[in-house]
Each structure stands twice: as structure tokens, then as C-alpha cells.
N, C-alpha and C positions, 0 to 999 in steps of 0.2 A: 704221326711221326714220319721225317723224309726217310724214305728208304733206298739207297743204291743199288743196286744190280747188276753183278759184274755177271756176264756167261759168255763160258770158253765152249764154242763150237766145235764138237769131237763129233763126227760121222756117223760115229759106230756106235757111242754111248750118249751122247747129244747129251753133256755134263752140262750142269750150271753150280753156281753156287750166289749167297747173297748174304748181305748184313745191315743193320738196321745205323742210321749217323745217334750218337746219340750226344743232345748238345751240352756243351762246355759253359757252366755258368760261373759265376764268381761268387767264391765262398769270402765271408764276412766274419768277422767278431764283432758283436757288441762290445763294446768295451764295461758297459753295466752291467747288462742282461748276463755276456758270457756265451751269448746261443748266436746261430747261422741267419743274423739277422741285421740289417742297415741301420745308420743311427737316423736317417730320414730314409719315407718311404714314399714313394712315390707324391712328392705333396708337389701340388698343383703353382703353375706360373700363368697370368691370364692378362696378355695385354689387349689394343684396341680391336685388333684383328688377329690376333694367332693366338694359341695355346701351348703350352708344355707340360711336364714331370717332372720332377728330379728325386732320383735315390744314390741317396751317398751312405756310404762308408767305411768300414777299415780291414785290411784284410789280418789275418790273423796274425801274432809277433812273432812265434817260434812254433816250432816241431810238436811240442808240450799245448800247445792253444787248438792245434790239428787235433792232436790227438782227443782232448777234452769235447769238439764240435763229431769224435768219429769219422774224418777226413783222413784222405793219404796228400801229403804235402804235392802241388803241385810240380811235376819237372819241370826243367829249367827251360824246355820248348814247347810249354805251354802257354799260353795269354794270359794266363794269370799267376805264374810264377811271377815272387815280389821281385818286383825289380826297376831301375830307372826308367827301365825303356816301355816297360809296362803300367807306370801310374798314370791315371789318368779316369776319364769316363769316356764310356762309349754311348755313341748319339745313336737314338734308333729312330727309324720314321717306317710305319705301316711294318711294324713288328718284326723289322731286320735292323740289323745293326749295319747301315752304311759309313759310320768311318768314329774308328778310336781316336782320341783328342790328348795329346800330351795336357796338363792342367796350362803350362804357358801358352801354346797355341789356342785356346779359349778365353783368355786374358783373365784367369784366375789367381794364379800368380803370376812373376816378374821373368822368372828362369826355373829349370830342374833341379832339383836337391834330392838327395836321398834323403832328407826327411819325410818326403809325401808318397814315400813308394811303397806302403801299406794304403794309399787311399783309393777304394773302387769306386763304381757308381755308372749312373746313365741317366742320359738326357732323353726321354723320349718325346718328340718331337708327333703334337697334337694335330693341331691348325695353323695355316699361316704361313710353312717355310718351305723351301723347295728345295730340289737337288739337282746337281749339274746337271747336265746330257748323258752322261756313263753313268746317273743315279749310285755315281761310289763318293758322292761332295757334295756337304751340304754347300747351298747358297751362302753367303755370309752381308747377306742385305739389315738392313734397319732392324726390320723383326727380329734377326737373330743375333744381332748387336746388341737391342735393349731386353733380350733374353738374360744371356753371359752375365750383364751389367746387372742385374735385378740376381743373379744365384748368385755374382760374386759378392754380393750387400747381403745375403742372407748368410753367406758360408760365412763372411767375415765376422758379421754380427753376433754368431753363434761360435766361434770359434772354434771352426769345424776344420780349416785349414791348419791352422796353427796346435795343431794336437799338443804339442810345447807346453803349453799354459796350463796343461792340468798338471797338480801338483803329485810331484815322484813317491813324496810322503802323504797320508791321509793325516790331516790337520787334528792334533788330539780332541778340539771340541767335536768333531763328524764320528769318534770313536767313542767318545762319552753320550752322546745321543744314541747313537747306534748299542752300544752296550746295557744303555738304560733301558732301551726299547725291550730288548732280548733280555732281560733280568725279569722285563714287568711280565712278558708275555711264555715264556719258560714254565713248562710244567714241571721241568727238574725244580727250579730256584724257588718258583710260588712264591715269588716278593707280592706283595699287594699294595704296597706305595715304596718307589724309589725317586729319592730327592736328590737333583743335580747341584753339584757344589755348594753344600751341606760347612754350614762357617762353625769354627769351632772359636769357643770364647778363650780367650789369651795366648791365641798363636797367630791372630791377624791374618788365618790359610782359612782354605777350604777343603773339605774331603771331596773327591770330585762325584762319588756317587755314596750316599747314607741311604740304605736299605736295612730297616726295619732293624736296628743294631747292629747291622754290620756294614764296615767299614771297606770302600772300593775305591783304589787307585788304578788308573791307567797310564803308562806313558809310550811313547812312539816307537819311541828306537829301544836300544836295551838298557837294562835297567841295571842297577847298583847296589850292593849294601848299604849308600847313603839314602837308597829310593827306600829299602828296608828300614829302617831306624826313621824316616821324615815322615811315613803310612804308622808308626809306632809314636811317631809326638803325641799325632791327633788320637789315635786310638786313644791313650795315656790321657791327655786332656781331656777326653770324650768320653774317660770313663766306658768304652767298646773293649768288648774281649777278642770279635774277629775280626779279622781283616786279610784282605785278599789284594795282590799286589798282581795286574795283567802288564805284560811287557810282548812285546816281540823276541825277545830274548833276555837272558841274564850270564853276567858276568859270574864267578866261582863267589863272589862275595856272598850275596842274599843269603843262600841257604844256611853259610855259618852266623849271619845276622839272624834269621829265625830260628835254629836251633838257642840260643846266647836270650832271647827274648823270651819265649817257652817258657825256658830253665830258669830264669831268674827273675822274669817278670809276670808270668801265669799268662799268657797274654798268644793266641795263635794267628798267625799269617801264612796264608797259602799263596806260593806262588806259580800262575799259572801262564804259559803261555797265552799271545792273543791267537794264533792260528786255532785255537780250540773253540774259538768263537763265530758265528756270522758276522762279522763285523768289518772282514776285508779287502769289501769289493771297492773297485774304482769311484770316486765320487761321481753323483747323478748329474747332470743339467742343475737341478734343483737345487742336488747340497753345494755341489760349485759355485754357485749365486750367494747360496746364504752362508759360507766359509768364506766368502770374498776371495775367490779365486776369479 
């Protein structure tokens, strides 16, 4: 590690003192994972005559994301405080970083937006590319033209700029796989077969999860006493006694709906929270693909 040396020559007592630099990295969120981690990692660019790196990803959203990674939020005169002036990657060549790159100065996008001022990353710079005469600028020759051009078809491709596109809500089908998963594999629940939308004969519906007679509704947002009494059709048709109704939240209605069904119809629904679930993390790469997002 570089070490600085400051010493104040005193005669008498010939004082020194010293401190250790210690370096400033850029802390990340996965936005899946959740952990101090890039969503690429160092993945390789390799044209006729030169080599490269690239690690992208996002710095964390709030105070609450710090806290979760164990981080003190960077201040605001720090290099990686989120900020306009701060998005961007920094290019390293022979393991220093000679010069931070707005994403528009590398022709990644058009212009700066605060939308990309959570985006970190670094170009590290293999074979192939040089640097001015003050070694603080890279060259901006061929090589590192058809550099740019090859990350900006990958970033685009993966929609790694456009953070935008991932969807604000998780799609209820990514919550009904996800919830199946965790019903099958649950040592609390010990279902041993759960079946995904589960048709009930003369209601033209599906139950979205039938586990071993019992009956599993989920929906996105918050739910209703008509969400209560619609998980009560099919039970009813289905001849099912339980059923469990998962929401992000509920309205005052439900409860007096299952109390009312209980009582009059023998018949029990629990309603639960999805937060009590693993169920609500960001969609993957993967489920993003296959929810068509």
C-alpha cells in the first residue's frame, strides 16, 4: 500500500509523523444479488490488435441500500457521491486510473441525464491503446473507437444503460413461480406437489397455485374483499376448505370477508402479506427474458 510521509523537522525533538493513502473504490448494488457487487465483471473485449475489460454497474439508490451493503453513504466531495458530474467509468491502463469518462464523452450515450447517475464501472485498458504525453489522456485512435463501439452494443444489447425497462412492479407470473418454488421447497409448508394455475371446472378461472388442497392466490398490488370472495368461488367450486390469499397489502375489506365466509360457509382463508415471503427481489437477467420485459 502507497504510503505518505509527512515530517516536521524540530531540532530539539526531530518529530515526524505518517499515514497510510488508503484507496477510494466504488461501492455497487447488485440490483439481484443485493450485495457490493457489479452486474458485469470484468468481461473481456478483444479486437485485432488490442485488448480490454469492462465492469459496470450501479451504485446503490438510497441511504437504506448503504446501509443493507454495511457502507457509510459517500459525501458529497467524494468521487463516488451519486451524482451528475460523477456518472460515468473510469478508464485504467497499467493499474491507475488516468481519466474518468462522462458516459457522453465515450459515445455511450447522447447527453447526461440524471438518470445514469447511479451507473459505475471501468474500462481497464489491456493491449493496444496509448496515452498522451502527460499519460492523464487516453489516445482516442481506431483501437479505442472500435472499443466504445463494441461496449456500447453490448451495454445496449443487455439493457444495462437503460435501467428504465426493468419493470417498477414484478409481473404476477415471476411471483407465482417464485412462490411455487418456495411452497415446494419450505420445510415449514412440506407441499410435495404444487400445481400452477390449477382450472377449476364451471368457473372458466384458475387457482394460481393448488397445493395438495389448498388453495393459493397471489396478486401485485393490494388486494380487496372482491380478491376475498373471487379465492372463495373457486374454493366453493373446488370443494377446498383452505385457502390463502398473498398480497402486498390489503384494503379494511378482506378481513370482514373472511370473518363472513368462516361463519357462514365453514370454509378458512388466511390472509397474508407478500413481504413474508422470498419472493421480492428485482427480476434476474433471466426472469426479465422470460416475463418479456
Amino acid at each position: 500500500m502507497l504510503e505518505i510521509k509527512f515530517k516536521w523537522v524540530n531540532l530539539d525533538q526531530k518529530e515526524s509523523n505518517s499515514f497510510q493513502v488508503k484507496p477510494i473504490k466504488p461501492i455497487y448494488f447488485h440490483p439481484f444479488r443485493r450485495e457490493n457487487r457489479p452486474v458485469v465483471f470484468k468481461k473481456e473485449f478483444v479486437g485485432n490488435d488490442w485488448v480490454a475489460k469492462l465492469t459496470f454497474g450501479y451504485a446503490p439508490e438510497s441511504e437504506e441500500e448503504y446501509k443493507e451493503l454495511e457502507f457509510s453513504v459517500p459525501k458529497k466531495y467524494e468521487p463516488y457521491y451519486v451524482a451528475m458530474k460523477n456518472q460515468g467509468l473510469d478508464i485504467l491502463k497499467n493499474g491507475r486510473i488516468v481519466q474518468f469518462h462522462q458516459l457522453a464523452e465515450i459515445w455511450l450515450v447522447n447527453t447526461t441525464h440524471p438518470n445514469w447517475n447511479r451507473i459505475r464501472g471501468e474500462i481497464e485498458l489491456i493491449e493496444g491503446f496509448s496515452t498522451a504525453i502527460t499519460k492523464n489522456k487516453i489516445v482516442e485512435d481506431s483501437n479505442f473507437t472500435q472499443l466504445m463501439a463494441e461496449i456500447k452494443a453490448f451495454l445496449d444489447g443487455k439493457n444495462f444503460i437503460k435501467r428504465k425497462t426493468y419493470p417498477e412492479e414484478i409481473p404476477e407470473a415471476a411471483l407465482r413461480d417464485r412462490l411455487k418454488k418456495h411452497l415446494e421447497e419450505s420445510e415449514f409448508h412440506k407441499y410435495k406437489q404444487v400445481t400452477k394455475q390449477y382450472s377449476v371446472q364451471g368457473l372458466s378461472g384458475f387457482i394460481d397455485l393448488f397445493a395438495e388442497g389448498d388453495a393459493w392466490e397471489i396478486k401485485v398490488g393490494q388486494a380487496s374483499g372482491l380478491d376475498v370472495y373471487q379465492l372463495f368461488a373457486y374454493m366453493d367450486m373446488g370443494k377446498l376448505t383452505k385457502g390463502f390469499l398473498v398480497a402486498d397489502s390489503f384494503t379494511s375489506g378482506p378481513e370482514a370477508a373472511v370473518k363472513f365466509i368462516k361463519e357462514n360457509h365453514k370454509k378458512e382463508i388466511k390472509l397474508i402479506k407478500r413481504e413474508q415471503f422470498p419472493i421480492n427481489q428485482p427480476l434476474s437477467d433471466e426472469e426479465t427474458k422470460k416475463y418479456g420485459y
